[in-house]
C-alpha positions in Angstrom: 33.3 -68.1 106.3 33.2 -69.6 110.2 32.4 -72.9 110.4 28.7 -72.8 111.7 27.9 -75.8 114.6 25.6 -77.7 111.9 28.5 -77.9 109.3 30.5 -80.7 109.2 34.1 -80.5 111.0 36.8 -79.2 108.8 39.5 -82.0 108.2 42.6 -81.8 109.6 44.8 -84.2 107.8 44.3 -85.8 104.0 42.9 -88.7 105.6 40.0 -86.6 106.9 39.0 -86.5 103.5 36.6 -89.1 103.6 33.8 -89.8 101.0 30.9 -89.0 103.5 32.6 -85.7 104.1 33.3 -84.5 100.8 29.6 -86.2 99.8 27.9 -83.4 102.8 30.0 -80.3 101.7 29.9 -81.3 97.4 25.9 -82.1 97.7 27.2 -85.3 95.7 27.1 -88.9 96.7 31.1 -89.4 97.1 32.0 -93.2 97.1 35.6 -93.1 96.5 38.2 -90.8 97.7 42.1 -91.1 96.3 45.0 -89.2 97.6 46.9 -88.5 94.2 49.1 -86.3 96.0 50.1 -84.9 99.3 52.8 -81.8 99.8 53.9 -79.6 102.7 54.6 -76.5 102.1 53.1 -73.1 103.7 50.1 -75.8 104.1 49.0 -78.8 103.6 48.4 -79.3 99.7 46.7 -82.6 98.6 45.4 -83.7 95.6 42.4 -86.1 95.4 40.6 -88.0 92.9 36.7 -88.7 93.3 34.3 -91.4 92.1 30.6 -90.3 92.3 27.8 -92.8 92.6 26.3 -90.7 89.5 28.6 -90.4 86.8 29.6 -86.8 86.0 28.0 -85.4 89.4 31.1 -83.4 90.3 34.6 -82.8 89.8 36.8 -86.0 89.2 39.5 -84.3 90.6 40.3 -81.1 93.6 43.3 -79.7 94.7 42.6 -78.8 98.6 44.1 -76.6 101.4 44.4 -77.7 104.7 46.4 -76.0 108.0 49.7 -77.5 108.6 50.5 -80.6 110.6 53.0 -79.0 112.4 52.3 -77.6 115.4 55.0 -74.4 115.4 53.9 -74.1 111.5 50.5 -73.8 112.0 50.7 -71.5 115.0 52.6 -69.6 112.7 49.9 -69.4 110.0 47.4 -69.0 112.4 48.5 -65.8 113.5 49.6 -64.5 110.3 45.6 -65.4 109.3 46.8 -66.5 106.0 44.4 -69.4 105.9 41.4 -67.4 106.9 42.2 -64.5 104.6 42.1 -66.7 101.5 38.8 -68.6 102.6 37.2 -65.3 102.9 38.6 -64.7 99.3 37.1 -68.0 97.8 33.8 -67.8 99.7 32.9 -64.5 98.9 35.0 -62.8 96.6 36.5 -65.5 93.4 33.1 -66.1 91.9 32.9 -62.3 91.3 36.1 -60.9 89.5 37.4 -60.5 86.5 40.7 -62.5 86.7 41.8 -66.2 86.2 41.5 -68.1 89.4 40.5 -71.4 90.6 37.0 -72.2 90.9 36.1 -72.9 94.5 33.6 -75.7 95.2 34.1 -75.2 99.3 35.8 -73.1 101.7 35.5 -72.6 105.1 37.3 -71.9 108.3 37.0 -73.0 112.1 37.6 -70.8 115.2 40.7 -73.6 116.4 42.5 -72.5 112.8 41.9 -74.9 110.6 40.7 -74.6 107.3 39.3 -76.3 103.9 39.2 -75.6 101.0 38.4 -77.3 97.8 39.7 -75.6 94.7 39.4 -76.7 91.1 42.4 -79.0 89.9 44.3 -76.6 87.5 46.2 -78.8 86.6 43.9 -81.5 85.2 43.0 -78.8 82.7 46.1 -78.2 81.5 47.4 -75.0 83.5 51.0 -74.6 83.3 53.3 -73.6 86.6 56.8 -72.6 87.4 59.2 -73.1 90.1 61.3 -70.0 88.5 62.5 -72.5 85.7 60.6 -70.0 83.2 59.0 -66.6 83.5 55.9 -64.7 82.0 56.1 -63.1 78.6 55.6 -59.9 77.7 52.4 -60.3 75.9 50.6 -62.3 78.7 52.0 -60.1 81.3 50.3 -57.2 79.2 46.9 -58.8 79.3 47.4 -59.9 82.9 47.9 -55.9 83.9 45.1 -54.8 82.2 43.0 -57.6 84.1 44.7 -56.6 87.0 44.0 -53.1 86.2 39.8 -53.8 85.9 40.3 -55.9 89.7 42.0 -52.8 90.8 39.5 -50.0 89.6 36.3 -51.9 90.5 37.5 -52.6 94.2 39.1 -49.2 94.5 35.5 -48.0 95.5 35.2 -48.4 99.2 31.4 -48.8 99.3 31.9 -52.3 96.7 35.1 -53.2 99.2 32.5 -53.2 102.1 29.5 -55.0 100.2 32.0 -58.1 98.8 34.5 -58.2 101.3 33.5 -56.5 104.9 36.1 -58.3 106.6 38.9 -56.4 105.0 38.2 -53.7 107.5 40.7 -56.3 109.9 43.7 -54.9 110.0 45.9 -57.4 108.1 48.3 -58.6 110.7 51.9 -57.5 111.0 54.9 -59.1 112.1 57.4 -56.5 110.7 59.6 -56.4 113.9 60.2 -60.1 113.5 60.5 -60.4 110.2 63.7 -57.8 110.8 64.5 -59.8 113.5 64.7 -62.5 110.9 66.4 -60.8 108.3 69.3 -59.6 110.5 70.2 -63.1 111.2 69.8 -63.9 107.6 72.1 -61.4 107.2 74.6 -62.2 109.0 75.4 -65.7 108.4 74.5 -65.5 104.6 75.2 -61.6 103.7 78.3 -63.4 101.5 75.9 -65.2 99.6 73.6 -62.0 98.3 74.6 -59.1 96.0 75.4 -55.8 97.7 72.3 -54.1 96.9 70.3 -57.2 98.2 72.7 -56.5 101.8 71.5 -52.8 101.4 68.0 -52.8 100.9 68.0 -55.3 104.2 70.0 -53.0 106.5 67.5 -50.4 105.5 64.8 -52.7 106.3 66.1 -53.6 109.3 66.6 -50.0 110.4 63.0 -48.4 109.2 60.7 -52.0 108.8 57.9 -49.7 110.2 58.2 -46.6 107.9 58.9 -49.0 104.9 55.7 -50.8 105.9 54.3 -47.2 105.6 55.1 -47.0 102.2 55.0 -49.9 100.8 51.2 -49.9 101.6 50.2 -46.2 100.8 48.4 -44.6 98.1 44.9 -45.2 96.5 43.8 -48.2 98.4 42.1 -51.2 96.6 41.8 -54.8 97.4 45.3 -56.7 96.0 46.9 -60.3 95.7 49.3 -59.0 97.4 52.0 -62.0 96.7 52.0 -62.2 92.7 55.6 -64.2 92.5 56.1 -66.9 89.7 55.2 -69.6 92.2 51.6 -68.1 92.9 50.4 -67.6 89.1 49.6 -70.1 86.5 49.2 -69.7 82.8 46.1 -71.2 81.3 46.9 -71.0 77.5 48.1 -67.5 77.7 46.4 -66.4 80.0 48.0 -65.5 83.6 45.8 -66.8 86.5 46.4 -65.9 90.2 46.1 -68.2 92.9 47.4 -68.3 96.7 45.3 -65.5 98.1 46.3 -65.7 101.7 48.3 -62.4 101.9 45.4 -60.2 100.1 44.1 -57.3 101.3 43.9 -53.8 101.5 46.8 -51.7 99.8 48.1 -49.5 96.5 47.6 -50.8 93.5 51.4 -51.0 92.9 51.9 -53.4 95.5 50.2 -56.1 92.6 52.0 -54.3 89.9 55.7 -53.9 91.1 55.9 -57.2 92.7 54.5 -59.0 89.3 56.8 -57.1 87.1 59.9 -58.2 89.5 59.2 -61.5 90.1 56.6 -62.8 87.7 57.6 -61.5 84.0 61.1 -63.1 82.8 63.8 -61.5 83.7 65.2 -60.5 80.2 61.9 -59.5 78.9 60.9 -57.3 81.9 64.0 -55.0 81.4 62.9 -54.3 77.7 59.2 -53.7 78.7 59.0 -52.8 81.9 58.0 -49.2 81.7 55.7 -49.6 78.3 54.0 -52.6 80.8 53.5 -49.9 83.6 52.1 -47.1 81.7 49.9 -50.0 80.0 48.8 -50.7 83.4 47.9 -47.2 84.5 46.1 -46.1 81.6 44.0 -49.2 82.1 43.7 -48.6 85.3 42.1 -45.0 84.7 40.2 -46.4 81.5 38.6 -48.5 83.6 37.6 -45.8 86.7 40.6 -46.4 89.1 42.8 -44.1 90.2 44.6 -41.7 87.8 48.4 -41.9 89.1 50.9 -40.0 86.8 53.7 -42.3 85.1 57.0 -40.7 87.1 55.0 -41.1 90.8 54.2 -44.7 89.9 57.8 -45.5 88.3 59.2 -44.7 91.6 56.5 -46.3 93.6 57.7 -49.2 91.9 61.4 -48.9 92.5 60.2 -48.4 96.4 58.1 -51.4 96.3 60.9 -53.6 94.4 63.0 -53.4 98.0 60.1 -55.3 99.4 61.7 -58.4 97.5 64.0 -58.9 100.0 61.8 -59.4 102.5 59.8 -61.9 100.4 62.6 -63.6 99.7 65.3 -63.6 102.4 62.9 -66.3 104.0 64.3 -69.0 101.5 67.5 -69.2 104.0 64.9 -70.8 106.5 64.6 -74.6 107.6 60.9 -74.4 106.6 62.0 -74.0 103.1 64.5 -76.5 103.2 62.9 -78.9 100.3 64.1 -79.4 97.0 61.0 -77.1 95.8 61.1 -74.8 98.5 65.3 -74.2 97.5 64.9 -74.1 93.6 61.5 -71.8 93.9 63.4 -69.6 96.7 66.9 -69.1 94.4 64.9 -68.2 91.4 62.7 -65.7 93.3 66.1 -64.2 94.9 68.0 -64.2 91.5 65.0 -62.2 90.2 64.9 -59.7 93.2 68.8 -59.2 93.2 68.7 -58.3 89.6 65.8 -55.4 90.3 67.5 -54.2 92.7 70.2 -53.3 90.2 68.6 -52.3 87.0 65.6 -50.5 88.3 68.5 -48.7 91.4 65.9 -50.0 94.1 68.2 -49.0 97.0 68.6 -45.3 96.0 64.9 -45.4 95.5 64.3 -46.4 99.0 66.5 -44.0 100.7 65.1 -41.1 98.7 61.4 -42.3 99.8 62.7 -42.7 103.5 64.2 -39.3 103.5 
């Protein structure tokens, strides 16, 4: 949503946080506001802890999502729309699917680029995450495709697409010629450091970013994640949830599939179940009223989509992700991607798709 003129100013920093704030947008009398923790990543992530002046009137705990400090970051996010992208998913769409995902108590954007919001506290409930240190089993990956599937077939209507989410009639913004930009530089002061196939599938990129883009996004459209890495899931129990919705949007159902299979199930397990998972997946997907798309079309949409790995990934070489999190989250996600590249030939995949 846009922040109307009689809403209270979205906070730029954690210090914004401030008990009459939270009190207006919570509809709870907020007396005491702790940062528990603050961390900079692709935004600002803070963790707060809330004493009501009614015991029990609202969550003791919220993780929230603000715009970067950082000038040259934020411009950044502000023109990929990340930021308002996931608002829009948490204000109009979470409360209505089928999947795991935080429970959003507010979320709202402004017209300058900043943004709120305030998500349940996963981790005060005992949600597990990984920075690559472990992957997702088979079994929970299995449930997590079939819920993925139900997501996929209910939103491959168009006419419920436009009555939930209007706004993914935007155009999701592109940056494809800079991100090859990018990648060429990448390339060439750390090509030494990647597997060949990983130096492959980026020339190629490099060379046809637009027809790849092409590709990677065609097919029966639905609305996807779009970004389902180990870093933006969570288990709770067994149970896979998704969170970090800012790239979602309009796209094939494989995108959500491939990209969890890669670089979301462990390594080891995915090469023993990786094809039983995606025919799991499809006939789920048709079970449920999506798409029918025949095994052998979607095993090599999947290939295909595996060479968008690189891109995801090549981006760990970057300043921005120059933390300790930001380097072990970034190795594991490229350790994952080089090894699809091999096992699953992603590189012969792509060149037969961009012949």
């Amino acid at each position: 949503m846009w922040l109307h003129p009689q809403m209270p100013k979205i906070p730029a920093a954690a210090s914004d946080l401030s008990p009459a704030w939270l009190s207006e947008v919570l509809g709870a009398d907020v007396e005491e506001v702790k940062i528990l923790d603050h961390a900079f990543a692709t935004n600002q992530r803070v963790r707060i802890g809330l004493t009501y002046a009614s015991a029990g009137a609202g969550p003791a705990s919220l993780f929230v999502k603000l715009a970067p400090l950082d000038p040259a970051h934020r411009a950044m996010i502000g023109a990929s729309g990340m930021g308002e992208r996931e608002v829009q998913f948490y204000a109009d769409v979470a409360s209505t699917v089928n999947l795991r995902v935080p429970r959003s108590y507010f979320a709202a954007t402004a017209r300058d680029g900043d943004f709120v919001m305030l998500l349940e506290d996963l981790s005060s409930v005992g949600c597990q995450f990984s920075e690559g240190e472990w992957g997702v089993s088979p079994d929970a990956a299995a449930r997590a495709l079939e819920e993925l599937a139900l997501f996929h077939a209910r939103f491959s209507d168009a006419g419920v697409r436009k009555a939930i989410a209007p706004w993914l009639d935007t155009p999701s913004v592109q940056h494809s010629s800079v991100a090859a930009a990018l990648m060429r530089q990448v390339l060439d002061a750390h090509g030494g450091e990647v597997s060949p196939a990983y130096v492959a599938a980026g020339e190629l990129y490099i060379s046809h970013y637009d027809r790849l883009d092409e590709l990677w996004h065609g097919g029966p459209q639905t609305y996807v994640h779009g970004d389902t890495h180990i870093g933006n899931v969570f288990l709770d129990g067994g149970r896979v949830g998704f969170h970090d919705w800012g790239l979602s949007r309009e796209s094939t159902p494989m995108r959500d599939v491939s990209y969890f299979l890669t670089m979301s199930v462990q390594p080891e397990e995915r090469a023993k179940s990786e094809r039983a998972l995606v025919r799991l997946y499809l006939d789920a997907l048709r079970s449920a009223g999506g798409p029918s798309i025949d095994f052998d079309e979607a095993w090599f949409a999947h290939r295909v989509q595996a060479g968008y790995t690189v891109v995801a990934t090549f981006l760990a070489f970057m300043p921005s992700y120059a933390s300790a999190a930001g380097r072990g989250l970034g190795l594991a996600l490229r350790q994952r991607c080089e090894r699809a590249l091999d096992e699953i030939e992603v590189v012969d995949a792509m060149r037969a798709a961009l012949a």
